[in-house]
C-alpha positions in Angstrom: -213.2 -26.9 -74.7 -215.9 -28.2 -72.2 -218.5 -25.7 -73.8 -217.5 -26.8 -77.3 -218.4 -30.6 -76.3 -221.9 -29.3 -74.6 -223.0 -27.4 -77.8 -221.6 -30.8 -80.3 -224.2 -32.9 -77.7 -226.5 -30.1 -78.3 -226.4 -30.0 -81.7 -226.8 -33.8 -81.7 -229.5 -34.4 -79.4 -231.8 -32.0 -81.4 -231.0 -33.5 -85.1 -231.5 -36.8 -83.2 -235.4 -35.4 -82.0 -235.9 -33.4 -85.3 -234.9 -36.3 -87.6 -235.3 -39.6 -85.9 -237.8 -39.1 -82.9 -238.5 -42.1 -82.8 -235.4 -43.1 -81.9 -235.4 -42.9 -77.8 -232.2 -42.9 -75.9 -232.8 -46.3 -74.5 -232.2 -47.4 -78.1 -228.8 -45.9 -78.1 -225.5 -46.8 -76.4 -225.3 -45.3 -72.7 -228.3 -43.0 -73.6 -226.9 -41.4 -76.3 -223.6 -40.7 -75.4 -221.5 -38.9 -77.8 -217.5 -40.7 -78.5 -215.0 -39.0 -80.0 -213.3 -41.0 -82.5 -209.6 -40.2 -82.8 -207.9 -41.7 -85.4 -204.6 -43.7 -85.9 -202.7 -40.6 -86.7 -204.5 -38.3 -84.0 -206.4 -34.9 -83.5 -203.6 -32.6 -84.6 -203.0 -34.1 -88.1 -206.7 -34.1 -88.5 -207.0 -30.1 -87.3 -204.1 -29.1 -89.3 -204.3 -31.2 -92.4 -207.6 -32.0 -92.8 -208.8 -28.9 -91.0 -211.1 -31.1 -89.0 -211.9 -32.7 -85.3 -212.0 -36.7 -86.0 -215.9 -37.4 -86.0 -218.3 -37.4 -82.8 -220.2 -40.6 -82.9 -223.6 -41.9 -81.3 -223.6 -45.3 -81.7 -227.2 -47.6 -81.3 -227.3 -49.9 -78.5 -227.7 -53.3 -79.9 -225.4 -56.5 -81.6 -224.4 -54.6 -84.7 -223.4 -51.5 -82.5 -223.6 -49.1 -86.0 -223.4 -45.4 -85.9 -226.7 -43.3 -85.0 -225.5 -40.3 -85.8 -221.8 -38.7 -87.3 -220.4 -35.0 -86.5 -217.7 -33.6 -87.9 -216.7 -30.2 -87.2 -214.6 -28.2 -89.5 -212.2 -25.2 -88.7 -213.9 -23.0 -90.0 -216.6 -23.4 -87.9 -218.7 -25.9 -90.3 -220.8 -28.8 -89.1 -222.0 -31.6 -90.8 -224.3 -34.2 -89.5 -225.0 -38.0 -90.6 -227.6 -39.3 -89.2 -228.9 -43.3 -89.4 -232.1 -45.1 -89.5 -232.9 -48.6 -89.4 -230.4 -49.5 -86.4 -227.8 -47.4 -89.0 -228.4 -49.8 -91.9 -229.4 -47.0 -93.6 -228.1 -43.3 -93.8 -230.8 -40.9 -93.7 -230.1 -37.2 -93.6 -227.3 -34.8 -94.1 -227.2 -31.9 -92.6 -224.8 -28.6 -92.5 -224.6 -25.8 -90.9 -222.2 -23.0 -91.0 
């Protein structure tokens, strides 16, 4: 599981460069760090149901506290990525990759 969680950062930190560069770390919640957000009725009902992990979140580092940037990654291997400009007023790009 640990190498999973390296290549979700991975996968975030370079959409994060690619898409939003100037967005620097500093500007995000401890650096950039990525939360998983489990939901009320948990990771298994989301895998086997939804055929999904909850979302990964980066969140921006200021009052507001909104989402930088949203992973979800399907079952089947799918990933898609939210990302947010403007403190995460505003949604920016979508992105998937399978």
């Amino acid at each position: 599981m640990h190498h999973i969680l390296i290549a979700i950062k991975e996968i975030i930190d370079s959409n994060l460069k690619l898409y939003l560069p100037h967005v620097a770390s500093d500007h995000l919640e401890n650096n950039g760090a990525v939360y998983y957000m489990n939901g009320k009725d948990g990771t298994e009902f989301d895998w086997y149901i939804n055929e999904k992990f909850p979302p990964f979140m980066v969140f921006y580092n200021d009052k507001a506290n909104l989402g930088a940037v949203k992973l979800l990654l399907y079952k089947d291997g799918g990933v898609v990525i939210y990302l947010f400009d403007d403190c995460g007023k505003n949604w920016s790009k979508r992105f998937i990759q399978n």
